[in-house]
C-alpha positions, -999 to +999 in steps of 0.1 A: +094-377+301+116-410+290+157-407+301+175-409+274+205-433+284+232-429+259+258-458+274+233-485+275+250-516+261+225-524+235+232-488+220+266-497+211+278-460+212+315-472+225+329-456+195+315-424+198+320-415+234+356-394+224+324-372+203+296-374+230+326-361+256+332-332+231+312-300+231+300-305+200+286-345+214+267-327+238+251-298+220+236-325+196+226-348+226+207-318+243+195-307+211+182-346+201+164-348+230+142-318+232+104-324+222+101-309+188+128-332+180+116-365+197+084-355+181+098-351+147+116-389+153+084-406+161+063-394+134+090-402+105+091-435+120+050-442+124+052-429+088+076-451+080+100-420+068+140-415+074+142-398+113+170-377+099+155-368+067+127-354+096+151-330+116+174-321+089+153-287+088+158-287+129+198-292+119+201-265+097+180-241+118+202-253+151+236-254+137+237-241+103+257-208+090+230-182+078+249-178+040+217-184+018+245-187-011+254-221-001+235-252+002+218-266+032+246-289+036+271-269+029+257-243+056+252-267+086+285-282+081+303-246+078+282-242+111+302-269+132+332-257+118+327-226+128+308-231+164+330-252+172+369-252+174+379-287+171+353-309+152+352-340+137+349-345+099+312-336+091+301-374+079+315-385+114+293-360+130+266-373+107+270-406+119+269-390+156+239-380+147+224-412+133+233-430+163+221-401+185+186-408+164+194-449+175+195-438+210+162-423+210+139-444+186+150-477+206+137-457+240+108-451+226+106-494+215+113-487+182+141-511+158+157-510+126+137-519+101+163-508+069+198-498+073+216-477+046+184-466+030+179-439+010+172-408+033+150-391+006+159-359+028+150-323+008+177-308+019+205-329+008+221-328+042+218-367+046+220-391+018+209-422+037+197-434+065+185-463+091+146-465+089+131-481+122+099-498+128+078-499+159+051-527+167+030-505+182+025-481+151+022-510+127-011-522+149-024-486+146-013-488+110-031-522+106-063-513+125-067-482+103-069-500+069 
């Protein structure tokens, strides 16, 4: 299993360490790295898919309040404010997350191929996204036409 290094210099995380120190920061760095999620990551990307738009059901499911009355967004960030007691605003934890997803993808050799993409995510909890590209999937890619 790869270790995830969250302070490595190309990361550029600086800005985010006050979150990854919080409670919050490190339920969502345990949570990005377990296998279902990693999973979920790769595929998007060898699919060439949003990664966030590819856990947003993992989110919800994780983190979000169980009110079917509200909408997905609406229930995961209700779920941070209510987990947790002090929280950032819910698009800086979105960001958190997005660089969480960074972290990850770039361990695995993947880079940004799009930034501020459209997320095309069903649930509405992410409206864009970073799309990243891997050389390795693009030979698999190639080799299968």
């Amino acid at each position: 299993m790869l270790q995830y290094d969250f302070y490595e210099a190309r990361m550029k995380t600086k800005k985010y360490e006050n979150i990854f120190a919080s409670d919050v920061g490190q339920d969502l760095w345990n949570f990005i790295q377990e296998e279902t999620v990693v999973r979920s990551l790769l595929l998007a990307t060898h699919l060439n898919k949003s990664p966030v738009a590819a856990i947003s059901d993992l989110i919800l499911a994780r983190f979000g309040v169980k009110d079917h009355n509200l909408t997905p967004r609406k229930r995961v960030e209700n779920g941070f404010a209510t987990r947790y007691h002090t929280t950032p605003h819910f698009d800086r934890i979105k960001q958190f997350i997005g660089v969480l997803v960074k972290v990850i993808l770039y361990s695995h050799g993947c880079t940004i191929s799009s930034r501020n993409a459209s997320s095309n995510d069903p649930l509405k909890i992410f409206s864009n996204s970073a799309r990243y590209d891997n050389p390795n999937f693009r030979k698999l890619r190639d080799s299968a036409r």
